[in-house]
Backbone atoms as SQL, in Angstrom:
CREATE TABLE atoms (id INTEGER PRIMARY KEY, chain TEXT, resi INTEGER, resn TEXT, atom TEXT, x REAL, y REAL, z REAL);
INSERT INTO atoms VALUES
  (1, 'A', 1, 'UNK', 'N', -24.330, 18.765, -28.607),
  (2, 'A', 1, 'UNK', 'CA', -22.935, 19.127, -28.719),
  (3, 'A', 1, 'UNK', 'C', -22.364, 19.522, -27.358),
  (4, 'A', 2, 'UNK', 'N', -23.460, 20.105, -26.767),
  (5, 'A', 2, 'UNK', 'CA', -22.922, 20.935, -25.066),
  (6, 'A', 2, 'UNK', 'C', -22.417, 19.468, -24.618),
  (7, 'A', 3, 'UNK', 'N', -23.691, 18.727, -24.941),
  (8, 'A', 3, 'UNK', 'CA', -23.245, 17.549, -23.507),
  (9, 'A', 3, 'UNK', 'C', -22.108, 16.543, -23.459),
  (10, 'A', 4, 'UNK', 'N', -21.734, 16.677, -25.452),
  (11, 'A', 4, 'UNK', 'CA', -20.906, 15.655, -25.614),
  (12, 'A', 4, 'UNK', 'C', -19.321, 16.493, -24.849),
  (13, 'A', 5, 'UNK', 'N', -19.001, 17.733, -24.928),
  (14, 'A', 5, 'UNK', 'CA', -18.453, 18.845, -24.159),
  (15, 'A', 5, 'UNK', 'C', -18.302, 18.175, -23.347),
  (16, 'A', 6, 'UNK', 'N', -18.987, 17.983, -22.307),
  (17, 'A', 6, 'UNK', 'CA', -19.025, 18.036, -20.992),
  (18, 'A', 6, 'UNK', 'C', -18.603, 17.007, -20.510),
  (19, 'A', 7, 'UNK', 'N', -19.324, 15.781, -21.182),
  (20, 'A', 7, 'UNK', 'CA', -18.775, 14.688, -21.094),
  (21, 'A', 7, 'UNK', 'C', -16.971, 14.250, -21.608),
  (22, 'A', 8, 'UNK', 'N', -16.452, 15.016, -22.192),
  (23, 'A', 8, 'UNK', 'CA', -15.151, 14.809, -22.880),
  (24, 'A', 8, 'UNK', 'C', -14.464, 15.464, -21.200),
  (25, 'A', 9, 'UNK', 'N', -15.084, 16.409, -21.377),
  (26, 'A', 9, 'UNK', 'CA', -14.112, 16.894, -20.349),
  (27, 'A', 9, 'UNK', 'C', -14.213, 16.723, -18.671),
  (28, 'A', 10, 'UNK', 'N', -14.632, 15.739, -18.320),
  (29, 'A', 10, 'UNK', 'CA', -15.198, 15.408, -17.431),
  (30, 'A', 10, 'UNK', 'C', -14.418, 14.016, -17.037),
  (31, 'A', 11, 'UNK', 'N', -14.219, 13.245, -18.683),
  (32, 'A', 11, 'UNK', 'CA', -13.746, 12.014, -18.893),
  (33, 'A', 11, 'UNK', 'C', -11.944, 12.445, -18.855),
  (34, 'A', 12, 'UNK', 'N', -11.830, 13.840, -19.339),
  (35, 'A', 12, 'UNK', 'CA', -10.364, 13.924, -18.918),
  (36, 'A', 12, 'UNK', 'C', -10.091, 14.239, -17.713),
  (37, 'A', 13, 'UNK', 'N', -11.417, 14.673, -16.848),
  (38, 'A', 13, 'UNK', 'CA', -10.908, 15.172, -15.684),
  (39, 'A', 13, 'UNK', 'C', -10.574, 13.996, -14.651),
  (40, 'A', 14, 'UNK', 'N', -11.799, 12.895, -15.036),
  (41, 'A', 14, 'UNK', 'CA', -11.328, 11.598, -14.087),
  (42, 'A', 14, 'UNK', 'C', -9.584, 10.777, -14.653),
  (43, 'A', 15, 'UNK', 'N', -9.399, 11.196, -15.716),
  (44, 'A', 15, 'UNK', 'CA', -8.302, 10.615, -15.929),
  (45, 'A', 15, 'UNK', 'C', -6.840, 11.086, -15.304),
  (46, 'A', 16, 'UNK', 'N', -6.866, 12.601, -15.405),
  (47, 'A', 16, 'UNK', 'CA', -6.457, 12.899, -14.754),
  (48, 'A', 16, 'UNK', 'C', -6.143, 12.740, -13.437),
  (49, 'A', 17, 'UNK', 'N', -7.087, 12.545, -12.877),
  (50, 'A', 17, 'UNK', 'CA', -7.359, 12.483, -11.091),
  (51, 'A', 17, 'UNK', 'C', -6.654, 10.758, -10.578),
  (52, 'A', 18, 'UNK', 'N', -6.976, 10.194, -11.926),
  (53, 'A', 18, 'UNK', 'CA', -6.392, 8.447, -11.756),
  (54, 'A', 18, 'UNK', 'C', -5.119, 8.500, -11.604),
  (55, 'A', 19, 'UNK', 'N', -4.573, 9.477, -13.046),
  (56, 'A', 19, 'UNK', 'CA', -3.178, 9.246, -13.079),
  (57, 'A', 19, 'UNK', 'C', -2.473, 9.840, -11.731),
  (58, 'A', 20, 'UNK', 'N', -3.415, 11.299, -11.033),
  (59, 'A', 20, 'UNK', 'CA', -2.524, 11.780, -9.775),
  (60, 'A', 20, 'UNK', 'C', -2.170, 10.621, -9.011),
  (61, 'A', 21, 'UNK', 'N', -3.224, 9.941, -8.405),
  (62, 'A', 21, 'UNK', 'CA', -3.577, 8.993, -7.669),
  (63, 'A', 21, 'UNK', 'C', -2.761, 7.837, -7.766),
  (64, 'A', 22, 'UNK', 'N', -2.320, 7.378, -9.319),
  (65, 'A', 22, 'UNK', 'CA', -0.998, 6.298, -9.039),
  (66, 'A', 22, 'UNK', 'C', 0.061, 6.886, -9.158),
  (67, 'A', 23, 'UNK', 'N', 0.556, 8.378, -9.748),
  (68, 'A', 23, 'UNK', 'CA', 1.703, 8.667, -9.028),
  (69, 'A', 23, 'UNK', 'C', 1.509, 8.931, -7.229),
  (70, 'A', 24, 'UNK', 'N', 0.997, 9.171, -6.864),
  (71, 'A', 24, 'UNK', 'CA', 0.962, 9.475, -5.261),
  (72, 'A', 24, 'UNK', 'C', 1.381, 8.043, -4.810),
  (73, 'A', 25, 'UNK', 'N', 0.691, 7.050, -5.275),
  (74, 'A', 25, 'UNK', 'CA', 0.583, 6.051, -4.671),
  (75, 'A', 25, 'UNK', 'C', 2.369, 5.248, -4.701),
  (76, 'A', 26, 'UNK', 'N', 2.678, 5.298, -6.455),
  (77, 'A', 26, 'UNK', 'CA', 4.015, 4.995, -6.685),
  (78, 'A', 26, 'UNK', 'C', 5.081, 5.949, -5.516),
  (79, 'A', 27, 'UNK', 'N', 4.801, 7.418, -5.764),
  (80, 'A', 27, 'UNK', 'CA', 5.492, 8.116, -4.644),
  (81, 'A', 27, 'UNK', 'C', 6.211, 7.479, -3.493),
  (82, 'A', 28, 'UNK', 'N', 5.065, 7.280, -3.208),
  (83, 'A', 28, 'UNK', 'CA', 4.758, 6.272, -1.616),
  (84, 'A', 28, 'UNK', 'C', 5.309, 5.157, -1.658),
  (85, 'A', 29, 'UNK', 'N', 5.375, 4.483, -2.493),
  (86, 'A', 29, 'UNK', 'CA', 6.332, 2.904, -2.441),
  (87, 'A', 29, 'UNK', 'C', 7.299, 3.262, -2.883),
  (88, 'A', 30, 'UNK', 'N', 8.049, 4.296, -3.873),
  (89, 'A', 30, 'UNK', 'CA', 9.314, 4.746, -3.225),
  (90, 'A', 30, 'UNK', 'C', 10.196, 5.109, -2.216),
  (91, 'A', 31, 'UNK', 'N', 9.336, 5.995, -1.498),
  (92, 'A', 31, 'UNK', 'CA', 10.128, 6.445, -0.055),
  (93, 'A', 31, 'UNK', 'C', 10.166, 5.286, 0.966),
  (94, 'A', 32, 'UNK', 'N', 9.457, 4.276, 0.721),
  (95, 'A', 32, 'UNK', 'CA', 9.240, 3.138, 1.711),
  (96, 'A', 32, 'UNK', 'C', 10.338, 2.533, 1.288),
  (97, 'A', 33, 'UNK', 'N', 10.540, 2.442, -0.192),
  (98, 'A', 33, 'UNK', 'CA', 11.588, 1.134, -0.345),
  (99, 'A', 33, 'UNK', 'C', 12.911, 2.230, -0.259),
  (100, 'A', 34, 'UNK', 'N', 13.119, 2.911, -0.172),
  (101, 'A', 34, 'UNK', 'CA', 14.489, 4.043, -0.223),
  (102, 'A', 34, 'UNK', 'C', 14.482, 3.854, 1.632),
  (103, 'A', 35, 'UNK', 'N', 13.308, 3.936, 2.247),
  (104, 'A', 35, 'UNK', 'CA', 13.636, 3.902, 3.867),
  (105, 'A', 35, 'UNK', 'C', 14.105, 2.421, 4.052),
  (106, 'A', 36, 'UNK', 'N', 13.280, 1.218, 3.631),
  (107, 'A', 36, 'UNK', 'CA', 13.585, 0.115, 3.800),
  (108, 'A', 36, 'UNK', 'C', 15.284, -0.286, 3.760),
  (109, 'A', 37, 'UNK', 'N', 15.949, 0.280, 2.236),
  (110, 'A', 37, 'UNK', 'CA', 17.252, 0.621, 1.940),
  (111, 'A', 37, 'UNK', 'C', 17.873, 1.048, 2.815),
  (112, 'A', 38, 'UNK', 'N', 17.766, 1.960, 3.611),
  (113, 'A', 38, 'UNK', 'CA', 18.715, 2.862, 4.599),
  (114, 'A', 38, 'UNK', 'C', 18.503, 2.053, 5.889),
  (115, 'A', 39, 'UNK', 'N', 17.296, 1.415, 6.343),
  (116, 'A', 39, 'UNK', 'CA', 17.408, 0.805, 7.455),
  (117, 'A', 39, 'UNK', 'C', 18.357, -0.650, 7.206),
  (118, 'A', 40, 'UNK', 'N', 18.117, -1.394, 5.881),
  (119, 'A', 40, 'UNK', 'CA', 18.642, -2.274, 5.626),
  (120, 'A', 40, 'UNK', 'C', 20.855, -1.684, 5.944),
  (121, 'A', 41, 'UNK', 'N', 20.758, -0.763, 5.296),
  (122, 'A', 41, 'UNK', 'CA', 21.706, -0.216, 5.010),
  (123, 'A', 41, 'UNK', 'C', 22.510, -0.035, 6.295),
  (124, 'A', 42, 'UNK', 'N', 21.819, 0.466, 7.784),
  (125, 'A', 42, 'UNK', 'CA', 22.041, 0.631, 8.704),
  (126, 'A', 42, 'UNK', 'C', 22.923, -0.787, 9.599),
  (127, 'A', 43, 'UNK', 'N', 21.433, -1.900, 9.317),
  (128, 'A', 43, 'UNK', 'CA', 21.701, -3.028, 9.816),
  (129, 'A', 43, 'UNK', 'C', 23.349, -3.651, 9.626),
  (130, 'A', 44, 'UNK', 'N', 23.380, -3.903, 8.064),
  (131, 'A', 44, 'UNK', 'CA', 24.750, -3.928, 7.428),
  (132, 'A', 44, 'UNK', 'C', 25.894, -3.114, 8.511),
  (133, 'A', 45, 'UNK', 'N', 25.817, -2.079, 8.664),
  (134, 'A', 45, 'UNK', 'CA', 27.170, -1.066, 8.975),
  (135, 'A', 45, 'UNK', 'C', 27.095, -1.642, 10.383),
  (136, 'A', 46, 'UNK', 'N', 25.618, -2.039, 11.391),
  (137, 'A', 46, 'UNK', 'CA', 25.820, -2.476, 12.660),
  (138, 'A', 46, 'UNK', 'C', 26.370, -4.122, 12.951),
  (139, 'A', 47, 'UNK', 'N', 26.041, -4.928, 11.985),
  (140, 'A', 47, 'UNK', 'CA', 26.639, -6.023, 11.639),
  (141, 'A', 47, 'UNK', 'C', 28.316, -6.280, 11.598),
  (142, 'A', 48, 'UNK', 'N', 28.540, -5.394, 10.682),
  (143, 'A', 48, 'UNK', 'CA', 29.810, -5.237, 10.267),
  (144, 'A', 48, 'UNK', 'C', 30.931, -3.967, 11.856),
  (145, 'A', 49, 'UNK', 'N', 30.248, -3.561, 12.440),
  (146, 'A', 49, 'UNK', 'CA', 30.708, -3.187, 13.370),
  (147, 'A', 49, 'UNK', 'C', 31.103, -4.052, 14.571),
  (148, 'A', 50, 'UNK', 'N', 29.805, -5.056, 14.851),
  (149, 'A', 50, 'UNK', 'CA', 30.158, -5.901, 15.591),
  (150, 'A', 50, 'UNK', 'C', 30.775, -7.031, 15.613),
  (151, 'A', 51, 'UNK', 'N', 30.941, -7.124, 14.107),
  (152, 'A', 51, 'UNK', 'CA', 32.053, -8.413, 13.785),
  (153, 'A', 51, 'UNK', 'C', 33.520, -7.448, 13.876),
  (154, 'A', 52, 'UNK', 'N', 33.786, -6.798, 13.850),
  (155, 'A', 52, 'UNK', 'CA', 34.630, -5.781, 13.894),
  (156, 'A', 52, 'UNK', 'C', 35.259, -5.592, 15.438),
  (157, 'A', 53, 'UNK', 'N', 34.085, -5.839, 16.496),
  (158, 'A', 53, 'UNK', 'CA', 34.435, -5.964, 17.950),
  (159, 'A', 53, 'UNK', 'C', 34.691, -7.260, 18.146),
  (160, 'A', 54, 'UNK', 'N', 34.228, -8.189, 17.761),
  (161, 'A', 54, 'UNK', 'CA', 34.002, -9.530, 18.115),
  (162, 'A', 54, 'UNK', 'C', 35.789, -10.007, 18.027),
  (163, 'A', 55, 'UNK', 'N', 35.888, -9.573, 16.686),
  (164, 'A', 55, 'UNK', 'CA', 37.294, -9.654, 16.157),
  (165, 'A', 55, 'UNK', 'C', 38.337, -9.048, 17.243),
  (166, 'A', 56, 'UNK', 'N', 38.259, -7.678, 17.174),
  (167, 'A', 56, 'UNK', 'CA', 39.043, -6.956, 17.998),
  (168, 'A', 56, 'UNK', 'C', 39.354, -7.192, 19.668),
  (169, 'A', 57, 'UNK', 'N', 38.169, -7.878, 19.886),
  (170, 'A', 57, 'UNK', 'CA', 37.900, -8.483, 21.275),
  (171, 'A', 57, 'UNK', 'C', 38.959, -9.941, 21.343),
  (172, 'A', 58, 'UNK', 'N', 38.515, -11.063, 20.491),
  (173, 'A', 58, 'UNK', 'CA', 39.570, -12.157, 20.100),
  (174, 'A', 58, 'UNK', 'C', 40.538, -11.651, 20.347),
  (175, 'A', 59, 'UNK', 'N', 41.430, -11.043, 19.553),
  (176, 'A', 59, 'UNK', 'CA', 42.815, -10.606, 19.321),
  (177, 'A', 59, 'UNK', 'C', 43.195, -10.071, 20.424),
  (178, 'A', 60, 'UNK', 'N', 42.042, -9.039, 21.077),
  (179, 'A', 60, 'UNK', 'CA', 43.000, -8.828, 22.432),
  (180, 'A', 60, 'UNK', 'C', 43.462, -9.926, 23.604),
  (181, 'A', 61, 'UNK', 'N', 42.409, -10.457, 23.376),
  (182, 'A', 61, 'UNK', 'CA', 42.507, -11.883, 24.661),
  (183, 'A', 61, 'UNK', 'C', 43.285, -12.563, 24.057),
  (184, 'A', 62, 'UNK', 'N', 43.532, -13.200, 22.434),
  (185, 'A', 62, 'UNK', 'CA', 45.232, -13.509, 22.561),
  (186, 'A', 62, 'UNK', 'C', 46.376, -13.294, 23.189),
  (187, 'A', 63, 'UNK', 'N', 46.310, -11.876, 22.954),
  (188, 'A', 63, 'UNK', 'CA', 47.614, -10.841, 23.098),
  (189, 'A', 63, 'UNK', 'C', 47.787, -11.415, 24.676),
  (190, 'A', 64, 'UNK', 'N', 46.514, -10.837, 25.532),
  (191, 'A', 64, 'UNK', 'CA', 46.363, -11.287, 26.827),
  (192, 'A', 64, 'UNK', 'C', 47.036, -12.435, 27.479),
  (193, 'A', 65, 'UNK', 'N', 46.586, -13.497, 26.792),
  (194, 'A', 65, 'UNK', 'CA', 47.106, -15.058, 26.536),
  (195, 'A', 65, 'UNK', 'C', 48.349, -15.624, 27.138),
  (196, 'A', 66, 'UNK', 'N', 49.175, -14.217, 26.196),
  (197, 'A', 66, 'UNK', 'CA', 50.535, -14.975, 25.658),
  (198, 'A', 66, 'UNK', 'C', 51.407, -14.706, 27.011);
């Protein structure tokens, strides 16, 4: 009876320790894909900035032009 004990709880303890182990792991491929997001996110706003100059640059050398 002791050993079957021991064994139960032993078998919950590795289960336990599994489940920490894929939340840690899931954890971890969250913050990567949330960083991935913000760098992506970054790129976008620097993209859109420089079409923003590119533009603003054109238009002045029109103006220039005329």
């Amino acid at each position: 009876m002791y050993s079957d004990q021991v064994f139960l709880l032993l078998s919950a303890a590795a289960v336990l320790l599994e489940m920490a182990a894929v939340c840690l792991v899931w954890e971890r491929k969250m913050k990567q894909a949330a960083q991935r997001e913000r760098a992506a996110e970054q790129r976008r706003k620097a993209r859109c900035h420089d079409d923003y100059c590119a533009q603003e640059a054109a238009r002045l050398y029109k103006l220039r032009r005329r």
